[in-house]
Structures are given as structure tokens and as C-alpha cells.
Rosetta silent file (secondary structure, phi, psi, omega in degrees, C-alpha in Angstrom):
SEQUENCE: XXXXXXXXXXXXXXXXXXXXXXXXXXXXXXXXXXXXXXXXXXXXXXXXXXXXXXXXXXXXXXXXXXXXXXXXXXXXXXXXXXXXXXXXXXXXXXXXXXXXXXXXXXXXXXXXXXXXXXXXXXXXXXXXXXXXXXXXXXXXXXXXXXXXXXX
SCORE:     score description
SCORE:     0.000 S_00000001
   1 L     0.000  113.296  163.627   24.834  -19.671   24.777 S_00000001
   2 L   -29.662  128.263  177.376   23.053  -20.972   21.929 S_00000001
   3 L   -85.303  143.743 -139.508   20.309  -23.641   22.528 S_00000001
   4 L   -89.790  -80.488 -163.042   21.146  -27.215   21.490 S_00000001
   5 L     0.587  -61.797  178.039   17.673  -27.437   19.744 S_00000001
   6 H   -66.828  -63.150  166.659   19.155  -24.882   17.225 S_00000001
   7 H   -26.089  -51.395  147.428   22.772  -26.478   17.408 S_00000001
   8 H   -48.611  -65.463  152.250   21.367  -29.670   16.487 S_00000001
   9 H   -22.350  -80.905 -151.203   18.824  -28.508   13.919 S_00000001
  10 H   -77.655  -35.112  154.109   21.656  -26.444   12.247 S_00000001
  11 H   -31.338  -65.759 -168.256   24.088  -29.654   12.692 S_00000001
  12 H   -66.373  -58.442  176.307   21.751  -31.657   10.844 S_00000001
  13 H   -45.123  -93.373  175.027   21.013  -29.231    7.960 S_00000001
  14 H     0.546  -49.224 -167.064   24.582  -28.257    7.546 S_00000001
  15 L  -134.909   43.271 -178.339   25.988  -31.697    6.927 S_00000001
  16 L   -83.452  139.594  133.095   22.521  -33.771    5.470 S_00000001
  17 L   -65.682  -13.081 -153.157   23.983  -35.888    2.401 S_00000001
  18 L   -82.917  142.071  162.801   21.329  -37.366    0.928 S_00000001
  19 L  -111.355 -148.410 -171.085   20.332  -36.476   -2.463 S_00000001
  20 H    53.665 -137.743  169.831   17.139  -36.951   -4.643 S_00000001
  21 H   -83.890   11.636  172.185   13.960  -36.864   -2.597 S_00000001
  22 H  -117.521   27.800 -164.499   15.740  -36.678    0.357 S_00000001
  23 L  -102.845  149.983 -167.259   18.676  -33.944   -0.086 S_00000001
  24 H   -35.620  -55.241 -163.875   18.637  -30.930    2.346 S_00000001
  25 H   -90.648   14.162  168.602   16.530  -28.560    0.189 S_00000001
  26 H   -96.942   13.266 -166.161   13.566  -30.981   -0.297 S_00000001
  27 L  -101.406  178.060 -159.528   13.661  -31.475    3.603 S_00000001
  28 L  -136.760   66.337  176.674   11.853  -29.006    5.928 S_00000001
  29 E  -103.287  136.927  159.733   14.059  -28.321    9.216 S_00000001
  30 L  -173.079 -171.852 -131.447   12.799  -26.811   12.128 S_00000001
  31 L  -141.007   35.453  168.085   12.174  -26.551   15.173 S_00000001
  32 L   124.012   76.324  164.802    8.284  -26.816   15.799 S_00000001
  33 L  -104.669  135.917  162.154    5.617  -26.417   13.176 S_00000001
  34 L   -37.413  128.924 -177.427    2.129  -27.553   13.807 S_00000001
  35 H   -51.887  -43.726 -178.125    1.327  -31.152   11.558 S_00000001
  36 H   -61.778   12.959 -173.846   -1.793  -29.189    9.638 S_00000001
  37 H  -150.607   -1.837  163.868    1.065  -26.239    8.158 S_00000001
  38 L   -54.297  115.388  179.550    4.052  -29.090    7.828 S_00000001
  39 L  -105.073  148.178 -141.336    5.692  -29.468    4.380 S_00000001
  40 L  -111.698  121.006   10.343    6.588  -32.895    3.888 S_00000001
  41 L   -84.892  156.853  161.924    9.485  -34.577    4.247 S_00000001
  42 E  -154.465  173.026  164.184   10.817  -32.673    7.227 S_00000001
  43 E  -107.766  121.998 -171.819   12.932  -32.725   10.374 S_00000001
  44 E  -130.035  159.647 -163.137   11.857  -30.683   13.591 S_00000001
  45 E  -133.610   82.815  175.265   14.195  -30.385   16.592 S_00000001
  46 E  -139.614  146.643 -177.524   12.469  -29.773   19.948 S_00000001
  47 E   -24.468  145.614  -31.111   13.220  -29.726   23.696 S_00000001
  48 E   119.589  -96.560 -134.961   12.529  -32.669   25.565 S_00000001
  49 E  -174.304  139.092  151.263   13.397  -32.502   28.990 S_00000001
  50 E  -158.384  137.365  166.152   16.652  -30.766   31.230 S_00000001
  51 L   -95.707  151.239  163.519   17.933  -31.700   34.502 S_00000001
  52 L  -116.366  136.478  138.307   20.473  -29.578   36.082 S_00000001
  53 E   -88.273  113.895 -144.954   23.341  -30.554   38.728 S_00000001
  54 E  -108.018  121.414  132.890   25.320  -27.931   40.807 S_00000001
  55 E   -48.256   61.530 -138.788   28.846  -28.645   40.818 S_00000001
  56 L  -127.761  103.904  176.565   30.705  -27.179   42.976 S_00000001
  57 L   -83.360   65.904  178.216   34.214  -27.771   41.267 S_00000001
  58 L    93.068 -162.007 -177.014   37.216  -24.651   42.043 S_00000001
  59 L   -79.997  -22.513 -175.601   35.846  -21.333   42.997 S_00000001
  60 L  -124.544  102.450  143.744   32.885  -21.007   40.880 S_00000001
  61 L    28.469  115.719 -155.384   30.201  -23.043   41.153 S_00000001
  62 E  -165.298  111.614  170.433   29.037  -25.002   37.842 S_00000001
  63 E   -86.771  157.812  179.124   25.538  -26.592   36.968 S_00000001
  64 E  -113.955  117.001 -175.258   25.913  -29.750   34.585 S_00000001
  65 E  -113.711   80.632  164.806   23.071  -29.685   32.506 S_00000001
  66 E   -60.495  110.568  165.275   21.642  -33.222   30.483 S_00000001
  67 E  -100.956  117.084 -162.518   19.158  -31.813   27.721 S_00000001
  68 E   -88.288  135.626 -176.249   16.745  -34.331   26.038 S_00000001
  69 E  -148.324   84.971  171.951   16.160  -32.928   22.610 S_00000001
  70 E   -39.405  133.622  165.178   14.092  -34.873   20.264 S_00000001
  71 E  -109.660  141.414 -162.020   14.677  -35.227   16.332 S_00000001
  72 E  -137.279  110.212  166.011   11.215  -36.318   14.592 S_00000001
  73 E  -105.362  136.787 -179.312   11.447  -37.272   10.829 S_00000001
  74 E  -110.617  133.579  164.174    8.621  -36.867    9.062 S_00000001
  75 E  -132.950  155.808 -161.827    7.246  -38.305    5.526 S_00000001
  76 E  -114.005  113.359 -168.395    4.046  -37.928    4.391 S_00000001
  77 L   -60.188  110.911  168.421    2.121  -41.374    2.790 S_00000001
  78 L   125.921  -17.186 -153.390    0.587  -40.040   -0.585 S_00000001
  79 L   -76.479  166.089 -168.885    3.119  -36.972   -1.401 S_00000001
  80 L   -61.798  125.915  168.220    3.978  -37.068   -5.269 S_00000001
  81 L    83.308    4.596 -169.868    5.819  -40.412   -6.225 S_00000001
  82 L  -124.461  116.522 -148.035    5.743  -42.042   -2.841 S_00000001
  83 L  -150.863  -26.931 -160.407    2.274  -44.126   -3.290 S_00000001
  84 L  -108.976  162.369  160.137    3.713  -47.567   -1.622 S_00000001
  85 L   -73.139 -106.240 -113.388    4.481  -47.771    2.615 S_00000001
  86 L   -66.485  -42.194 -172.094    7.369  -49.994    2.281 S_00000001
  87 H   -79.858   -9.092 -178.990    9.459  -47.236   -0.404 S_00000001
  88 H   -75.490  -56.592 -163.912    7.938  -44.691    2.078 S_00000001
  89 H   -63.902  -62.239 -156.676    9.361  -46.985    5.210 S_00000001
  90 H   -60.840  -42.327  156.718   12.428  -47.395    3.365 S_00000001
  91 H   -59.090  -37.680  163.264   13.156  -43.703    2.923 S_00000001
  92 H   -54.337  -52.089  152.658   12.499  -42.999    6.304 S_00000001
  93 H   -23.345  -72.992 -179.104   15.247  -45.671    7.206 S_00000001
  94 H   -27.796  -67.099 -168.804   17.616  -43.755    4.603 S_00000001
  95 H   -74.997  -18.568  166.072   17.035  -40.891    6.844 S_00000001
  96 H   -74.823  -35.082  157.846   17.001  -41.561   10.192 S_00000001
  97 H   -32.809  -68.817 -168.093   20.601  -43.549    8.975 S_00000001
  98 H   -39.515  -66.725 -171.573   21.491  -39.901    7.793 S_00000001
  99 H   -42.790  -42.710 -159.290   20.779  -38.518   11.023 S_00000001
 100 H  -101.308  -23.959  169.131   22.279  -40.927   13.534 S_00000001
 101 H   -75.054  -46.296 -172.847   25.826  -41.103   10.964 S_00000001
 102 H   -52.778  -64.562  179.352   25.557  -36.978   11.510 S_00000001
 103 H   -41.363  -68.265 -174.784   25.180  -37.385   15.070 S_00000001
 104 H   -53.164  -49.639 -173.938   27.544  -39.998   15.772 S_00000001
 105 H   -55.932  -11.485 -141.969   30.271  -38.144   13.468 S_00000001
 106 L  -146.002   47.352  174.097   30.037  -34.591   15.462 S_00000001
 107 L   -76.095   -6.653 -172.468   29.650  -35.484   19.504 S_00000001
 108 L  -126.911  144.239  147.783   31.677  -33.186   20.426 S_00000001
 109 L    72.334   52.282  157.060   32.806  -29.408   20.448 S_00000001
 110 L   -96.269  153.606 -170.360   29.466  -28.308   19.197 S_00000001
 111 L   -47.921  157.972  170.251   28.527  -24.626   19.621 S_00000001
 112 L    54.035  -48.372 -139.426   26.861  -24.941   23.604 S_00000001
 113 L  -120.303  114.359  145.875   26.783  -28.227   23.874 S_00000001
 114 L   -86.547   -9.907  153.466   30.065  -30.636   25.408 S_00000001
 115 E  -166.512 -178.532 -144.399   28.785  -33.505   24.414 S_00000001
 116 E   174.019  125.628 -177.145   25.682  -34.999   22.606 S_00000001
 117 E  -142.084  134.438  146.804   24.715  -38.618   22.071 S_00000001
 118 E   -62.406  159.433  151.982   21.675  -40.510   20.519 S_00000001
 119 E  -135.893   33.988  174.919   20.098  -42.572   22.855 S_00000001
 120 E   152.637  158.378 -155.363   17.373  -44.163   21.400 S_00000001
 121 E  -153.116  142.325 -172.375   15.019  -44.413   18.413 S_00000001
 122 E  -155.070  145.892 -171.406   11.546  -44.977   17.988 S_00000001
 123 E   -89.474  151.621  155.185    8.427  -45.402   14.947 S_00000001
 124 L  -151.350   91.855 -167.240    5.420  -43.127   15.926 S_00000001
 125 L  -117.274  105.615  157.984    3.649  -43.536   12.462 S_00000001
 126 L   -46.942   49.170 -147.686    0.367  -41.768   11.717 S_00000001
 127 L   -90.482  -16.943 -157.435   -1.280  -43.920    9.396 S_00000001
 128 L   -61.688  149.660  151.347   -5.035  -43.158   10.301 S_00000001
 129 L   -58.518  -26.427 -174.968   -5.754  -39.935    8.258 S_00000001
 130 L    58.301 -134.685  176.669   -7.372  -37.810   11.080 S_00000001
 131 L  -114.655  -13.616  143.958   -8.175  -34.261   10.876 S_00000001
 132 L   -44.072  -61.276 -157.918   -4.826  -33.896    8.124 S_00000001
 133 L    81.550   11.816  174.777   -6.810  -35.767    5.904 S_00000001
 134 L  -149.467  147.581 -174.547   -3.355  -37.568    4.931 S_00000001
 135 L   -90.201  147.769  156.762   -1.257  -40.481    7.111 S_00000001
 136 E  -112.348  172.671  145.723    2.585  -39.843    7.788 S_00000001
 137 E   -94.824  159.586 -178.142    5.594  -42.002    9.033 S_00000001
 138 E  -164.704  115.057  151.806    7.226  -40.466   11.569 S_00000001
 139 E  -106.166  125.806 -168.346   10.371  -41.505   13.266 S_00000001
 140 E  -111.234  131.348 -163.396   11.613  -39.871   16.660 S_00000001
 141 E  -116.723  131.348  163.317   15.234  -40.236   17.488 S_00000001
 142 E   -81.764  117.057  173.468   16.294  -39.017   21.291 S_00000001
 143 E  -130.671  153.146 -175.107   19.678  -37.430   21.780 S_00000001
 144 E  -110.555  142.191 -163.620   21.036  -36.470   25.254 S_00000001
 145 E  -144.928  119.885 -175.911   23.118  -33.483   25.114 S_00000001
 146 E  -111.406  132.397  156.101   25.479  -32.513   27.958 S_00000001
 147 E  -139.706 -161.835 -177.553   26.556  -29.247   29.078 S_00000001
 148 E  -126.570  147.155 -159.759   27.954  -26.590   31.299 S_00000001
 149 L  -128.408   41.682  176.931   25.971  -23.350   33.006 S_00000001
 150 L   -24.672  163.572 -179.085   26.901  -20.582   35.436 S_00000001
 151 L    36.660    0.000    0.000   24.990  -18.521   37.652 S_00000001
């Protein structure tokens, strides 16, 4: 079985729209790079949280498995042409839009996964510089992703 981390990731890449500074090959997807080695804009895709439930359904046994799988868009305040917050803000918007029409479009009959929902959306915006020496936005969108598990 595949892991919805990648199924999502690969979901998102696959069928991003966006063009300009936001079209799939100026984005970054993956699936857990440290912020000091991030190239900017990107998407990362990483495990959450998974509960299991044993089923026991017919002759064989069946856990039901809810997987919390975060999507975190990133943009980085300062990168060439993006100088203002608000067109910075606004492009995050664009993209998290992207994301959650991708999502919404494809809940179903994904590799692993029987079904797959956002459930929630949140700002966690970086503006102090820190030890990056540069502030990002960052939005993290939650999707719950249900499936099924033997043995």
C-alpha cells in the first residue's frame, strides 16, 4: 500500500493549475525538508496523526484507519518580485484555493486511501526572521484520510 503522504503529495503535483509564479515547476513538493534547505514557494506533505479501529466485518478481520496528513504551503517574504505581504498573502490564498479545489475534486478512489477530506485550515506565518535570516507565510491545511488495513 502506498502511503497517503505520497498519494497526496503526488495528487497535488499531478493536477496543480496555477501558472506564473505559482505553476507546478516553480513550486517545491515534498514531503519534509528542513526550513534552512527549503526552496521557496513549496508544498510539503507530512504525517500527522493515525488511529486504527478493528473491524471485525465477514471472516477477516479489518482495521479502519483515519490518517491526519498535513499540507503546509510555504512562501518566502523577500524572494525576487514578491517585496509587499499583502501580494505575498494574496498568493498564498491563490494557493491554498488550488489545493483545497484539488482536494475537494479527487476524494475518492485514490491509490491507498478510500476516502480523504480537508478538515480544516490554518495561517502559521513566520514573519520574525530567526535563524533563516528571512520571514515566510505559511499556511497548513489538515486533511483526514480514511482507509482499510489487514493483518
Amino acid at each position: 500500500m502506498q502511503e497517503p503522504t505520497l498519494t497526496i503529495r503526488d495528487l497535488l503535483q499531478s493536477n496543480w493549475s496555477l501558472t506564473g509564479d505559482l505553476a507546478a515547476g516553480n513550486i517545491d513538493f515534498s514531503m519534509g525538508v528542513p526550513l534552512e534547505l527549503r526552496r521557496f514557494p513549496s508544498i510539503e506533505v507530512r504525517r500527522l496523526i493515525a488511529t486504527k479501529r478493528l473491524l471485525n466485518l465477514g471472516s477477516t478481520p479489518k482495521w479502519l484507519v483515519e490518517e491526519r496528513v498535513t499540507v503546509d504551503i510555504w512562501l518566502r517574504l523577500g524572494s525576487p518580485g514578491k517585496t509587499s505581504l499583502e501580494a505575498l498573502a494574496g498568493l498564498r490564498r491563490s494557493a491554498l484555493d488550488e489545493a483545497l479545489r484539488i482536494l475537494h475534486a479527487n476524494g475518492t478512489g485514490l491509490t491507498g486511501i478510500s476516502f480523504q477530506w480537508p478538515s480544516g485550515e490554518a495561517a502559521r506565518d513566520e514573519l520574525e526572521p530567526g535563524k533563516t535570516g528571512f520571514a515566510v507565510l505559511r499556511s497548513q491545511l489538515e486533511v483526514r484520510c480514511l482507509y482499510f488495513h489487514t493483518g
